[in-house]
C-alpha positions in Angstrom: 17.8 -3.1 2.8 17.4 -0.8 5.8 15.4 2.1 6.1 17.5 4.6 8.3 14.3 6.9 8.5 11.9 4.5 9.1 13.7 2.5 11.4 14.6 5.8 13.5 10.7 6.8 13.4 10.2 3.0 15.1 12.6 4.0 17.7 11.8 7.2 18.6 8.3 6.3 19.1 8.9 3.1 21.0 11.4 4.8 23.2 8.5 8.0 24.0 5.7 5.2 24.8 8.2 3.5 27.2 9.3 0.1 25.5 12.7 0.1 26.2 13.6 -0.3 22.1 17.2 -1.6 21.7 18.2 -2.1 18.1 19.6 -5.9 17.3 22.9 -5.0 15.2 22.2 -3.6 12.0 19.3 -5.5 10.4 16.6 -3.0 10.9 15.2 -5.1 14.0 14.9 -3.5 17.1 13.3 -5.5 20.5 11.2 -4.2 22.9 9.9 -4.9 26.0 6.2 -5.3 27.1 4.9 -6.6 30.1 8.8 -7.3 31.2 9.0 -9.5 28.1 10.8 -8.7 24.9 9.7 -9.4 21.7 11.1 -8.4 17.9 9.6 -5.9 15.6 11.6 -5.6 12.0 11.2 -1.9 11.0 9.9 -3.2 7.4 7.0 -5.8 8.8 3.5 -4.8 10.5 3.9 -7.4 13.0 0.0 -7.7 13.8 -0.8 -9.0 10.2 -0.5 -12.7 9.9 1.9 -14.5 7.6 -0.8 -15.5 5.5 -2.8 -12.0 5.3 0.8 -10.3 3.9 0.8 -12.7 1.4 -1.8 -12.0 0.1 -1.6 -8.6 -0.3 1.8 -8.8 -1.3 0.8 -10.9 -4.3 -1.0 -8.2 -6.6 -2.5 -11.1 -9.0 -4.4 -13.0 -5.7 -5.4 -9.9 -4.1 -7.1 -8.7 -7.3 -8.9 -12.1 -7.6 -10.1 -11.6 -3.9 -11.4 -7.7 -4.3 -13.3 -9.3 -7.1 -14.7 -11.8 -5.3 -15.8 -9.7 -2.9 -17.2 -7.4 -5.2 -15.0 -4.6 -4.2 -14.2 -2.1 -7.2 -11.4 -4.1 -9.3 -9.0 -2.7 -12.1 -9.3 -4.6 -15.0 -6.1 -6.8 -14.9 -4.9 -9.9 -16.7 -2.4 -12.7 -14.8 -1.0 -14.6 -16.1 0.3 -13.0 -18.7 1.2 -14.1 -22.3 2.9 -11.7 -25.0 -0.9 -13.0 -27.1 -2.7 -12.3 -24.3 -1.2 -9.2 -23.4 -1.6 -7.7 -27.3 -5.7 -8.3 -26.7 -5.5 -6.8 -23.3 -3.8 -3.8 -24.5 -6.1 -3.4 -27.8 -9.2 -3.6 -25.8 -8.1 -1.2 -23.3 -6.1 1.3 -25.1 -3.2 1.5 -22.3 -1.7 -1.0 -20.0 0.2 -1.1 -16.9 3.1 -4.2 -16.9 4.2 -4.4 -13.6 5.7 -7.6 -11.6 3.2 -9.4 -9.6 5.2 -8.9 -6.6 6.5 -5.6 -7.0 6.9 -2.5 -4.3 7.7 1.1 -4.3 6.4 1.8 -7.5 9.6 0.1 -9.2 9.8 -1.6 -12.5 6.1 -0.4 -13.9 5.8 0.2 -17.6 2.9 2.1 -18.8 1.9 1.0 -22.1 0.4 2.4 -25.4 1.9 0.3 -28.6 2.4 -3.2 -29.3 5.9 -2.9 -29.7 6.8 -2.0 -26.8 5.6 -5.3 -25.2 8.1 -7.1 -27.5 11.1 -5.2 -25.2 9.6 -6.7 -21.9 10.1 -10.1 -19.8 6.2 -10.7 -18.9 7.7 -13.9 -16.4 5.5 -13.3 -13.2 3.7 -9.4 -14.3 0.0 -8.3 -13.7 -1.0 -6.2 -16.8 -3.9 -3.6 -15.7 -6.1 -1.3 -17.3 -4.4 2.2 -17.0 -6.9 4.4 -15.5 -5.7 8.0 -15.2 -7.4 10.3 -12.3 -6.9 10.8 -8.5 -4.7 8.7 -6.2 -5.9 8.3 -2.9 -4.5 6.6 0.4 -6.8 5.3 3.6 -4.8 4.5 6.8 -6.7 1.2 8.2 -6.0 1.0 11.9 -7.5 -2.1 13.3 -10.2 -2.1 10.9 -10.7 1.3 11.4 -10.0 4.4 8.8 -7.5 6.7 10.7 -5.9 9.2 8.2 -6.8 9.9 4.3 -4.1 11.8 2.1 -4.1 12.5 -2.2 -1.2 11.7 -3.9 -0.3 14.4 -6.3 2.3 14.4 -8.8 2.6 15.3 -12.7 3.5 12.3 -14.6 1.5 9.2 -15.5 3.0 6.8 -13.0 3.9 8.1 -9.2 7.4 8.3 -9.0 7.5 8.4 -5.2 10.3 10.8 -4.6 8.0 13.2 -6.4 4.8 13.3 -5.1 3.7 15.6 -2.4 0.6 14.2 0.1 -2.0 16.3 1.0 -4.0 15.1 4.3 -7.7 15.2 4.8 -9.3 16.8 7.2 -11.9 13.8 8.8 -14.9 16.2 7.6 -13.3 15.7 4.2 -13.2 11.9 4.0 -15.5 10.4 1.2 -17.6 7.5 3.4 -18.1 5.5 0.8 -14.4 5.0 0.3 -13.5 4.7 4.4 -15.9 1.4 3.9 -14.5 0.0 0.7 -11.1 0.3 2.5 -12.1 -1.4 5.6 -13.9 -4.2 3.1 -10.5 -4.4 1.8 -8.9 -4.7 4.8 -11.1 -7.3 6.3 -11.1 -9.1 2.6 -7.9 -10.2 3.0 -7.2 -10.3 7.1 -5.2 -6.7 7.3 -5.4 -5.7 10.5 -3.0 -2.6 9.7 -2.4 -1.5 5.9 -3.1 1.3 3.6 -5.6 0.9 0.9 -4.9 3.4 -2.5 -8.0 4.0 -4.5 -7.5 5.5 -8.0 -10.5 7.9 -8.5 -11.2 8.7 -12.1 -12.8 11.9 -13.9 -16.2 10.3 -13.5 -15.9 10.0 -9.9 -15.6 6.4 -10.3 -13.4 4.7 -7.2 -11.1 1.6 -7.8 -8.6 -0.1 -5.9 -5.1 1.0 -6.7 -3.6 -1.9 -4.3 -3.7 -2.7 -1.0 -0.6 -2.4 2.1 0.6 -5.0 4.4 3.8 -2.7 5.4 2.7 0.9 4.2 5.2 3.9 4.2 4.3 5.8 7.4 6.3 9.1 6.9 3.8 11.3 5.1 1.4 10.4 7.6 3.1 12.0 10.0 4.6 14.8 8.4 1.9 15.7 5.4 3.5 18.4 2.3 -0.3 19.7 3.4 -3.0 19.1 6.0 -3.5 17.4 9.0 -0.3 15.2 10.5 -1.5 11.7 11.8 1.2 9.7 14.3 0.9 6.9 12.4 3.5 5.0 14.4 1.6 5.3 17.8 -1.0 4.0 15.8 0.9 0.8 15.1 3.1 0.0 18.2 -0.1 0.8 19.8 -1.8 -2.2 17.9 1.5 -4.2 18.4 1.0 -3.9 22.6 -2.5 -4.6 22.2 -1.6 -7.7 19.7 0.4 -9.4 22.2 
């Protein structure tokens, strides 16, 4: 499915840093041309991060084994998931999130309290995780560098995306201990561009959320609050330099 908004962002900025964008039908791929040579960006890719790297953070169960690995702060989770298994998880932690292992936007995630409800779900190819209620927070990674910080804020126990407003960080604002856990994250699993959400709890406590090969790049630029970031300068800047 095409994003109008975020394929006209890709444009726009393409056109104002002089790559000649031309879009290719109506697929949500545009070309443009560098060095006298064209080459293909889809609106919905970060073409910089390899095949492999994506994959990896697209599959929420192998990216949690490789944050632990790394001894980067892990949600308790549980994959694969059995309707047995899943009854011990939920008793020992009190609430679950059920979500599907390669899930996006926030869709299909049930937030769970009582047995029964478990019964009602398909657990083929779901993560369950510890629910951990506190602080949402999102780190821009910019060739291995931190380049924007916003909160999430919203009222109910899951984000519901069209909900949430975003308030940006001023850089004197950043926590530093978070800017490296999202680069180790980054670097982890080969991101060269991504956004890293940290969930931080009442206790101040910081774990990873999940991690970005393709994050949304809109309330980068245009905050609800704080300090806009031109995210997609940022990343057709990295694509030039990439090539």
């Amino acid at each position: 499915m095409v994003d109008p908004k975020r394929l006209q962002l890709l444009i726009s900025t393409a056109a104002s840093m002089g790559l000649e964008p031309e879009q290719v039908k109506d697929l949500g791929l545009i070309s443009i041309v560098v060095a006298g040579k064209k080459h293909y960006l889809f609106h919905k890719v970060s073409n910089p991060n390899s095949q492999m790297s994506s994959w990896l953070a697209e599959n929420k169960s192998v990216s949690r084994i490789i944050f632990e690995q790394n001894s980067l702060p892990n949600i308790p989770f549980l994959y694969p998931v059995t309707l047995a298994d899943t009854e011990k998880f939920l008793e020992e932690h009190g609430k679950i999130i059920v979500k599907p292992v390669k899930g996006k936007h926030s869709e299909d995630i049930h937030l769970i309290s009582d047995r029964k409800d478990l019964s009602q779900l398909d657990l083929t190819e779901r993560i369950a995780e510890k629910f951990i209620k506190g602080q949402e927070i999102r780190l821009l990674v910019v060739d291995y560098q931190v380049k924007a910080v916003h909160l999430k804020v919203y009222e109910s126990d899951i984000n519901n995306p069209a909900l949430v407003n975003r308030i940006s960080l001023e850089r004197d604002q950043w926590d530093k201990a978070l800017v490296d856990k999202a680069i180790k994250a980054a670097k982890a699993l080969g991101l060269v561009f991504t956004a890293v959400d940290f969930l931080l709890n009442q206790d101040g406590n910081a774990y990873i959320l999940e991690i970005n090969s393709a994050p949304g790049l809109e309330f980068f630029q245009e905050p609800t609050k704080g300090p806009a970031f031109d995210a997609m300068r940022a990343y057709l800047e990295l694509v030039v330099r990439s090539l």
